[in-house]
N, C-alpha and C positions, 0 to 999 in steps of 0.2 A: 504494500500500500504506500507507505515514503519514498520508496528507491527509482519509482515512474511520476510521480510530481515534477513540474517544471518550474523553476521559480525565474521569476519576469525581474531584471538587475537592468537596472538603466546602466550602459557601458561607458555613457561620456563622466569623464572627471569633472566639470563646472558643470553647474547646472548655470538658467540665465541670469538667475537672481543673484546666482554667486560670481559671473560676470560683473554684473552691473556692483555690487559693492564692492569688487576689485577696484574696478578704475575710479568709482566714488573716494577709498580711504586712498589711491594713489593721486587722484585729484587733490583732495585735500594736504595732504603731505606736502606736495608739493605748492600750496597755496601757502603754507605756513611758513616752511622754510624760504620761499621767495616774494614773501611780505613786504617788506622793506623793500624791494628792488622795485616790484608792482607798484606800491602804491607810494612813491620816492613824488612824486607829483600831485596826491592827493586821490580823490576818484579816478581808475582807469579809465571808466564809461566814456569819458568826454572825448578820450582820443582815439575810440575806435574808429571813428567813423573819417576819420584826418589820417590813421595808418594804413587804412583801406583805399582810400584816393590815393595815397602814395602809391601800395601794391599795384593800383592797376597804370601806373605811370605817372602821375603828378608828379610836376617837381617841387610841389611846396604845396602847402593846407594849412585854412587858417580855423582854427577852433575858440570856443567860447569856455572861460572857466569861469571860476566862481573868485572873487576878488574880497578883496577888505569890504567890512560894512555893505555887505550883500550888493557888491553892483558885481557888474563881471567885465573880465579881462580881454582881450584881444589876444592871442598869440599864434606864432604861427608852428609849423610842423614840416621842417625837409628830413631826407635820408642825411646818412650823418656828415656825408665829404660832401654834399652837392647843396651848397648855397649861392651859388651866380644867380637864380633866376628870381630866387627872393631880396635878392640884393636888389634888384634892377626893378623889381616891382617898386620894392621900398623908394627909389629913387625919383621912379617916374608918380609913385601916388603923392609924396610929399616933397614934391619940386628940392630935395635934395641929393649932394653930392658925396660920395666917399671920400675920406678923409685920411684915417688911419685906423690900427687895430691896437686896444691896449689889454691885453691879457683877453678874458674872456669875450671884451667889449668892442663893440665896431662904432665908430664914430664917423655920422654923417653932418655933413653942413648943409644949409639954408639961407638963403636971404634973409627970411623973417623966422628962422628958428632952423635949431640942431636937433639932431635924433641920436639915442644910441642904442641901439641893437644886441640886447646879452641870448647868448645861446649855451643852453644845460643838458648834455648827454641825458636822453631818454632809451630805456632799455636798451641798451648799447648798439642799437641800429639808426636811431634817430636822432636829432636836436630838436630843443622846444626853443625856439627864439622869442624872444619878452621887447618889445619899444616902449622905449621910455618918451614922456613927452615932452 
């Protein structure tokens, strides 16, 4: 009566669910440990959609943050070596010219006003560049 029974063994090692909490606590691990790097900028959300433009060719994107006393910021978004074309934007939108470079800082001249241009290694593919007014 025992020895002709069949017993039914699921043969795969993961089942789905055991899938999905795999890559859930590797997700998470990894959110933890690269915390600081993520979020070195404050909310990621803001630059998804500005590292996306880049992917598909942009040479520059410009994004909205969140600023002192709730206003928000302007800044922009190149890949990390290719800033000529935000250079030249900046140049041609506020009728100024390049000047020099001092440590992080790019300094343009004006007529009627200077600008200076600081740019901060963004997850080590990008710069977030910040104008000053």
């Amino acid at each position: 009566m025992y020895g002709n029974m069949k017993v039914n063994r699921n043969t795969r090692k993961f089942k789905k669910h055991d899938l999905i909490i795999l890559l859930l606590v590797t997700f998470s691990a990894l959110l933890v440990m690269g915390k600081d790097t993520i979020f070195q900028e404050g909310n990621p959300l803001q630059y998804v959609r500005p590292i996306f433009m880049l992917t598909l060719g942009n040479e520059y994107a410009k994004a909205e943050r969140a600023a002192a006393k709730g206003e928000t910021e302007t800044v922009f978004l190149t890949k990390k070596s290719d800033s000529e074309a935000l250079f030249s934007y900046i140049e041609d939108k506020y009728q100024v010219k390049y000047k020099e470079q001092m440590g992080g800082g790019y300094i343009f001249e004006g007529a009627s006003e200077d600008r200076v241009i600081t740019g901060r290694t963004y997850l080590k593919y990008y710069t977030i560049w910040t104008i000053s007014p």
